[in-house]
N, C-alpha and C positions, 0 to 999 in steps of 0.2 A: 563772607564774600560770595554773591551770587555769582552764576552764569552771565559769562560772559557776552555782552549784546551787541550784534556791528549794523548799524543801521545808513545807509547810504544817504548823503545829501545832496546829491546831481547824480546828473548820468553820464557824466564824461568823468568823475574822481571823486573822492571824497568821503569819509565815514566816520561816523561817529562812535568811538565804543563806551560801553555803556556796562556796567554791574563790578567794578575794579575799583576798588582803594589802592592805589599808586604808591600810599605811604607804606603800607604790610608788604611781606617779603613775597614775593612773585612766584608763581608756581608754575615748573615747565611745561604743563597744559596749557595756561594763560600764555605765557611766552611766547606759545608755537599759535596760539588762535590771531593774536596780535600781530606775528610776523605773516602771516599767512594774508589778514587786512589790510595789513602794509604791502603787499606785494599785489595783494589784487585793487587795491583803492589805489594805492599811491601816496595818500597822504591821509592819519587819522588822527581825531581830536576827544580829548578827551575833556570832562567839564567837571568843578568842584573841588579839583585835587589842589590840597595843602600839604606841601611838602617841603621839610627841610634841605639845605644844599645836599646833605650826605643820601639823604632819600631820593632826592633828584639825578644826584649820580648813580645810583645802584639801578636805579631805573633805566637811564641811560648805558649802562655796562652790559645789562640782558642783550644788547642787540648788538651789540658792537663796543669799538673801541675809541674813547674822546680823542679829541685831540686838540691843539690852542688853535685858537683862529689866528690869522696872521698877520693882523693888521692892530691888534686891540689888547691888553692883557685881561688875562683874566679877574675874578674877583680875589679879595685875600685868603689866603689858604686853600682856593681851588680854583687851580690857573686853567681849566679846562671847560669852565663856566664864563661866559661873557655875559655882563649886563649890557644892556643897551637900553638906554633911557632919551628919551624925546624930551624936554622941556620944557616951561610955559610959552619960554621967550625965543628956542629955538625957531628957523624957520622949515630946515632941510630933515625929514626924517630917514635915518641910516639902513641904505639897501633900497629906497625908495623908487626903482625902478624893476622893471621885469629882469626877472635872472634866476638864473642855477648858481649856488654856491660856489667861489672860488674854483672857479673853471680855468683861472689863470696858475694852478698850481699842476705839476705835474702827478699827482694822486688826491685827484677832487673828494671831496666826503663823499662818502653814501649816503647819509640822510643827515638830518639837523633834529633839533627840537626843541619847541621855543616856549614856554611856562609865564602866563604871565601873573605880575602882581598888581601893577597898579593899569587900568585903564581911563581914558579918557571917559565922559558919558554920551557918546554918540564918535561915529566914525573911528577912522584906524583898522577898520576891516581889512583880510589881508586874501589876495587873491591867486589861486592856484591854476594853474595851466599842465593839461594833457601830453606830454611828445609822443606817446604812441602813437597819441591820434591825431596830432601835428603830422608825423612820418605818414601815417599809412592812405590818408587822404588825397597826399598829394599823387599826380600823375605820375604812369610807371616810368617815364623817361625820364621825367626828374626823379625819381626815385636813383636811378640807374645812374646816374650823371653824380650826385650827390653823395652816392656810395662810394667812390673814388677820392672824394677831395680829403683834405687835411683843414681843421679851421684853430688860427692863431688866435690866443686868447690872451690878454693882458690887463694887470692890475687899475690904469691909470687910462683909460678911458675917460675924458673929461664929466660924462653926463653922472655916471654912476663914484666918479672922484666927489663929485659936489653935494652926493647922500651922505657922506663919510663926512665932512669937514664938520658942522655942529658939533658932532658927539669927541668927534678927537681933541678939536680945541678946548671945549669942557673940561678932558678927561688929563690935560696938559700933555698927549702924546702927538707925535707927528707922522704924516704918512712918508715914511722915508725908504719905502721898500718899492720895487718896480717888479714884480714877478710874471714871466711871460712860460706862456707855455701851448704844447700843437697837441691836439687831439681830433678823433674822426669827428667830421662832421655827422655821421649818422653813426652812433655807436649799441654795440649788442647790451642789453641787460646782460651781467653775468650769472642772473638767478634765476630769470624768466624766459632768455635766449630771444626776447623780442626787440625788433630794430626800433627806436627813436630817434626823434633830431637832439643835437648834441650841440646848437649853435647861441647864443642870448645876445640880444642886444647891450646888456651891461657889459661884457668881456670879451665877445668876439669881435675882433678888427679886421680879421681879413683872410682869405684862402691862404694856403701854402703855397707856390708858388706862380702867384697872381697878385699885384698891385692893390690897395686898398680902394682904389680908382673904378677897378677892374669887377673886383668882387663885391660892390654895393649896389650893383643892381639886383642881383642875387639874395645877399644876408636882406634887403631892405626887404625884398618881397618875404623872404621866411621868418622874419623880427613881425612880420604883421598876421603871416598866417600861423603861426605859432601859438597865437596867443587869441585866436577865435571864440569867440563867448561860447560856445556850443563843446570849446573843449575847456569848459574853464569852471570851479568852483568859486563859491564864495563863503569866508567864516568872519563870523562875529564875536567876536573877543569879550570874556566876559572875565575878571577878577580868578586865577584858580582855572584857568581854561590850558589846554595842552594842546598844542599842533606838533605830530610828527611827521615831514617827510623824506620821499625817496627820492633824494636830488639828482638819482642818475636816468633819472625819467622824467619830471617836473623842473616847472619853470614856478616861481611868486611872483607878487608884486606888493608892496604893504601902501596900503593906501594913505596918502599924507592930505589929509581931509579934516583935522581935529587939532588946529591951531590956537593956542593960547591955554590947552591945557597938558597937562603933563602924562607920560606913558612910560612905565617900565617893565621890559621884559627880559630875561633871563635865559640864554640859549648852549647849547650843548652841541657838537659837531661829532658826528661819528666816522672813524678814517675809512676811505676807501681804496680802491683799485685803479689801476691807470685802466683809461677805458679804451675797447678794441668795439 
C-alpha cells in the first residue's frame, strides 16, 4: 500500500483518494489522513475497490458507527447494509431528489457510504452540494434571522415519498412509518465548529412555529440557493467506485437520467448526533 493521494475535483468539495486498497486492514495513519479529507472535502471517493460485505463493513467501522436505515432492511446477514437497486423497468430512482440523509429522525447520520457494483453505461451521476458555502454566502441579516429558527423535518414529503416507491414495491416492503422531527435550521459542525444550512427540500416542511404557508417563501428561496452550481460537485460512477460523505454539511442529489438499464448500489449509514 502506497501513500496515501487526496486530489480535489471542484472547488466548492470533493476529493478523490487515491494509493488504498480498502480490502487490507487499515492503518491509523490512513484512518486519520482520510478523516482529515473528509472533514476538509466533505465528501471523498474512492475508485477500483472490491470488496467483500465483511470488508465493506470494517471499513465503514473505522469512522463510525452503522446503523439500519429506516425505511428498508438491510441485506441477509448484515442488516446495516442497504442495497438499493434501480431496475430495467423501474421509473423513480430511490433518494432521487436533493437532500441530506434522514433529517426526519431525531439523531441524523453523520455520513453515509455508497459502493457501487453494477452501473448503468452512461448517466446515474450523483451530485454533491456545499452548506458551508450555502450558509456563508448568504446576507448577514438573513444569516442572523435564520440563526434563530427551528426547521420541521418529515418522512413523507410527497416529492421525495415518490423516490422510494419502485425499490419498496420490488423489495415487497411498505412505507408505513411517518418519522417527524425539529432541528436548527443553521446547525454547528460538531468537528469543525463551522455554521451550515441544516434545511433540504426532501424533508424540510416547515419553520417551527410558522405555517407551512408562512415559511415557503423562505425554505423556497434557500432549497434554490443551497444547491448553486458554484457550490456543487459532480462524480461519475464507475463499477468498484466509493463515495463517502459528511451529511452534516452536504446535501446530494442522484441523477435519474439512465432509464431502461439497471443500477445497483450498496450503502452503509453512520450514526450521528442530534444537531445544535
Amino acid at each position: 500500500m502506497g501513500a496515501i493521494t487526496v486530489t480535489p475535483i471542484a472547488g466548492a468539495l470533493g476529493a478523490e483518494i487515491g494509493g488504498i486498497d480498502l480490502s487490507l486492514p487499515l492503518q491509523a495513519e490512513d484512518i486519520s489522513a482520510m478523516r482529515a479529507a473528509l472533514l476538509q472535502h466533505l465528501v471523498i471517493f474512492f475508485r477500483d475497490q472490491k470488496l467483500t460485505s465483511e470488508q465493506y463493513m470494517a471499513f465503514a467501522k473505522a469512522f463510525g458507527e452503522p446503523v439500519e436505515y429506516p425505511l428498508i432492511n438491510g441485506i441477509d446477514g448484515f442488516p446495516f447494509i442497504t442495497e438499493i437497486v434501480k431496475r430495467e423497468d423501474d421509473k423513480a430512482n430511490f433518494g432521487g431528489i436533493w437532500h441530506a440523509d434522514t433529517t426526519y429522525l431525531e439523531c441524523p447520520p453523520m455520513g453515509s457510504i455508497l459502493y457501487a457494483l453494477e452501473v448503468p453505461p452512461w448517466g446515474g451521476d450523483t451530485l454533491f452540494a456545499n452548506q458551508y458555502l450555502a450558509y456563508e454566502t448568504l446576507s448577514e441579516p438573513l444569516r442572523h434571522f435564520l440563526d434563530g429558527l427551528t426547521g420541521v423535518s418529515t418522512s413523507v414529503k410527497a416529492d421525495v415519498s415518490k423516490t422510494r416507491e419502485d425499490m419498496i414495491s420490488n423489495i415487497g416492503q411498505t412505507q408505513d412509518h411517518n418519522f417527524a422531527a425539529e432541528h436548527p435550521v443553521v446547525r454547528t459542525h460538531p468537528e469543525t465548529g463551522r455554521k451550515c444550512l441544516y434545511v433540504n427540500v426532501a424533508h424540510t416542511s416547515h419553520f417551527k412555529g410558522m405555517t407551512e404557508k408562512e415559511s415557503a417563501p423562505i425554505l423556497n428561496f434557500l432549497f434554490e440557493h443551497q444547491v448553486k452550481v458554484e457550490f456543487t460537485c459532480r462524480f461519475r460512477w464507475q463499477a468498484g467506485s466509493i463515495a463517502f460523505w459528511d451529511n452534516r454539511a452536504t446535501q446530494h442529489n442522484p441523477i435519474n437520467d439512465y432509464h431502461g438499464f439497471r443500477r445497483v448500489m450498496r450503502r452503509i449509514t453512520l450514526a450521528g448526533e442530534r444537531p445544535v
